[in-house]
DOZAZA-390385 format. One record per residue (C-alpha): residue number from 0; residue in one letter; x, y, z. Coordinates in steps of 0.5 Angstrom, whole numbers, plus 2048, in hexadecimal, padded with zeros to 3 digits. Layout:
BEGIN
i aa u v w
NUM A X Y Z
...
END
This chain:
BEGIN
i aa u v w
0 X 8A7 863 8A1
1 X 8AD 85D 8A1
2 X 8A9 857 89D
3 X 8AA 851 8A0
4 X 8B0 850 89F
5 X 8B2 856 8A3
6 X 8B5 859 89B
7 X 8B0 85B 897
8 X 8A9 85E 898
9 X 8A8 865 897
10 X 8B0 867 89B
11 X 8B2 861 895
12 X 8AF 865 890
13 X 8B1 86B 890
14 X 8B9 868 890
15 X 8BC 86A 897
16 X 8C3 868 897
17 X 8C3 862 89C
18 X 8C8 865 8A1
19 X 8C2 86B 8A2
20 X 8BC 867 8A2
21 X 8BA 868 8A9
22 X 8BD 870 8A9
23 X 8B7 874 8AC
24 X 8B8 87B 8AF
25 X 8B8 878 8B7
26 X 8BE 873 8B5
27 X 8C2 877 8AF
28 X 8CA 877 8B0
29 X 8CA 87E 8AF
30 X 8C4 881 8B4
31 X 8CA 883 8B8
32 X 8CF 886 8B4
33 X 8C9 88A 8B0
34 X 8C5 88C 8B6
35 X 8C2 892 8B4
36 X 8C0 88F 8AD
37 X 8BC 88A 8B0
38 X 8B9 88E 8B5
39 X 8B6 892 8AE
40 X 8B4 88B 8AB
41 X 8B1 888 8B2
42 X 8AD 88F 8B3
43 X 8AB 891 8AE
44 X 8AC 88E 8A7
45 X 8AA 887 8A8
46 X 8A4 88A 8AB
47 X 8A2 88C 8A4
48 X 8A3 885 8A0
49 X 89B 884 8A2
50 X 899 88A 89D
51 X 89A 885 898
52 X 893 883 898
53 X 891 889 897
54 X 891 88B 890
55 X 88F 892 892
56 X 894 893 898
57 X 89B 898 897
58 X 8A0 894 892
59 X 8A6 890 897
60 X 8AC 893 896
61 X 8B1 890 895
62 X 8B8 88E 898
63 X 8BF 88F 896
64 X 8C4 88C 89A
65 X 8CB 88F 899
66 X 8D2 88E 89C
67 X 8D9 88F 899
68 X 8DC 88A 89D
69 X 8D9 882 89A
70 X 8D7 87E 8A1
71 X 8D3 883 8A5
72 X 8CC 87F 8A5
73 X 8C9 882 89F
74 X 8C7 87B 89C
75 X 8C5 878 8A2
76 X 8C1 87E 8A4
77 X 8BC 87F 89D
78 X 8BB 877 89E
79 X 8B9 879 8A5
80 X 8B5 87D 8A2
81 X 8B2 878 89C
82 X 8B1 873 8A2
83 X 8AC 879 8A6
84 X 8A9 87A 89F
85 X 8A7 873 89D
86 X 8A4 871 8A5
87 X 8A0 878 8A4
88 X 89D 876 89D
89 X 89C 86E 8A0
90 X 898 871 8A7
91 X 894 877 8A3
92 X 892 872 89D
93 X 890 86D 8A1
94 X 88C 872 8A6
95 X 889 876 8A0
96 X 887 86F 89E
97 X 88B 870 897
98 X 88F 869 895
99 X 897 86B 896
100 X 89C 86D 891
101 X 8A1 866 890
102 X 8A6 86C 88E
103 X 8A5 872 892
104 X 8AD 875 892
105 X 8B2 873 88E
106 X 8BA 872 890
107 X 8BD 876 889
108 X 8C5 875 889
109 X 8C7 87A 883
110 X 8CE 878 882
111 X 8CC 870 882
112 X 8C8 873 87D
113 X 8CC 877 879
114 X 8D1 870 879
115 X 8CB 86D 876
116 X 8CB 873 871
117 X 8D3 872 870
118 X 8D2 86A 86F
119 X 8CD 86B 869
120 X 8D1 870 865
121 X 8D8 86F 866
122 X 8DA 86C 85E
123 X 8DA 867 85B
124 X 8D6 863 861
125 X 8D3 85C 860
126 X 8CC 85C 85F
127 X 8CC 857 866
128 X 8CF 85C 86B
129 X 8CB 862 867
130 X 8C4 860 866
131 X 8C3 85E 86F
132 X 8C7 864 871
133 X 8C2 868 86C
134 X 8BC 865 86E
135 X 8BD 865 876
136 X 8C0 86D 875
137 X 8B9 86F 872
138 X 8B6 86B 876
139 X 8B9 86F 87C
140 X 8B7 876 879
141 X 8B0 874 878
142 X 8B0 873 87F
143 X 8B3 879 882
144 X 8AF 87D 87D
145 X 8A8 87A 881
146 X 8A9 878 887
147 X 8A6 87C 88B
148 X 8AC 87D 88F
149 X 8B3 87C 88E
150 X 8BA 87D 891
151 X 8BF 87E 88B
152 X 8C5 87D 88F
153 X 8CB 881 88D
154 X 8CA 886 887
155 X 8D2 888 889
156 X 8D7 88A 884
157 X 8D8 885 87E
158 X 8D9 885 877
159 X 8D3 884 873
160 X 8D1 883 86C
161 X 8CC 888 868
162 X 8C7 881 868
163 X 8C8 880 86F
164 X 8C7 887 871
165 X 8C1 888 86D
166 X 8BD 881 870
167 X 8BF 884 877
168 X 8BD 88B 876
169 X 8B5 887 873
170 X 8B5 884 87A
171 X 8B6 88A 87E
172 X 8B2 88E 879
173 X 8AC 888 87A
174 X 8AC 888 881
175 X 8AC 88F 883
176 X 8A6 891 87D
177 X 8A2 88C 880
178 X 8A3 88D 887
179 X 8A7 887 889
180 X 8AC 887 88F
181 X 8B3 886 88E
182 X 8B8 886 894
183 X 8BF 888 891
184 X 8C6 885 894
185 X 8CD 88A 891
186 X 8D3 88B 892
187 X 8D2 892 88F
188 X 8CE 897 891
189 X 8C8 898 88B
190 X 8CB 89E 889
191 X 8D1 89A 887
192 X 8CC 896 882
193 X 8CD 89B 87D
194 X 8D3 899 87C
195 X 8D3 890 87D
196 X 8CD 891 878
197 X 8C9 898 876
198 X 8C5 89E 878
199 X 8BE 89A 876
200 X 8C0 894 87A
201 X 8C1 898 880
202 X 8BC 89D 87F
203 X 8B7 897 87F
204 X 8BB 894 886
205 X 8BB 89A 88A
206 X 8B3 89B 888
207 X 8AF 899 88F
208 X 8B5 897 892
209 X 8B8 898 899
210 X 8C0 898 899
211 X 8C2 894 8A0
212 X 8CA 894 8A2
213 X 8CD 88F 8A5
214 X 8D3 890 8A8
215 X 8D9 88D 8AB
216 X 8DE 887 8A8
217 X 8DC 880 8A6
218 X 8DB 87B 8AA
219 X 8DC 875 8A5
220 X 8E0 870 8A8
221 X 8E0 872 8AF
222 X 8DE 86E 8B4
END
């Protein structure tokens, strides 16, 4: 799961933050303060991560975590969730005599995205900064495309450009045409996106989509 030096495998290949790399839902920092959340997630929705391996079973639904207020555990609860999705293909594909995906979810950071998007087509950008930044922006989009599951971290209020509305609306039209599984983290409601981005981009997030809230205020820098 870890590698052998304990920082890649398969959690080092689906780009978990450092910081949350040993995150499961038993040991989340947000398990108390969320606690109908997690008693949801524990109960009933991890539970439906085995249908994976069932081309005819009822589609997963996906998740949008939102809060107004930043800090409350949204991040560390999806990755939880990654956590549980990567160990539950690892253990069936492996019982099922199936060869394990190397990347099997996917940690998509969407303003660390939208910086690489900025830092391409700002004018008058040296072909040096332009050319990587573009190479890794697309390399990113294709994996947050295809990866059977992603976490998009943060698709909050920002200004965005046309270019970068159009290539974040391709993977979330890809990924709910073929059925993939996306957990979502907001500080804005899904009807809200209508506004940060369009009809089309939210009409396409909030298709199978389960909304849970959470609640209270942020932790961050506490304790």
């Amino acid at each position: 799961m870890h590698g052998y030096s304990g920082d890649g495998g398969r959690v080092g290949a689906a780009n978990i933050p450092s910081e949350y790399r040993s995150i499961t839902l038993a040991t989340s920092p947000a398990r108390e303060e969320q606690a109908g959340a997690y008693r949801l997630l524990e109960d009933t929705y991890v539970s439906t991560f085995s249908r994976q391996f069932d081309p005819k079973a009822e589609r997963i639904k996906s998740m949008y975590l939102y809060s107004l207020s930043p800090g409350t555990g949204k991040t560390a609860t999806a990755i939880a969730l990654l956590h549980e999705w990567i160990i539950v293909h690892y253990v069936g594909s492996v019982q099922r005599g199936q060869r394990p995906l190397e990347r099997p979810g996917y940690f998509f950071d969407v303003n660390e995205w939208q910086e690489l998007y900025n830092e391409f087509n700002r004018p008058k950008i040296p072909d040096d900064v332009a050319e990587p930044a573009s190479r890794e922006y697309y390399r990113r989009m294709k994996l947050a495309k295809t990866t059977p599951f992603v976490v998009m971290d943060d698709i909050g209020v920002r200004d965005c450009k046309d270019g970068f509305r159009g290539d974040l609306h391709s993977i979330i039209n890809y990924r709910d045409a073929n059925g993939l599984l996306s957990i979502y983290t907001s500080n804005v409601t899904i009807e809200e996106l209508r506004t940060t981005y369009d009809s089309r981009l939210m009409d396409r997030v909030r298709n199978k989509t389960m909304t849970i809230p959470f609640g209270g205020e942020s932790k961050r820098g506490l304790g």
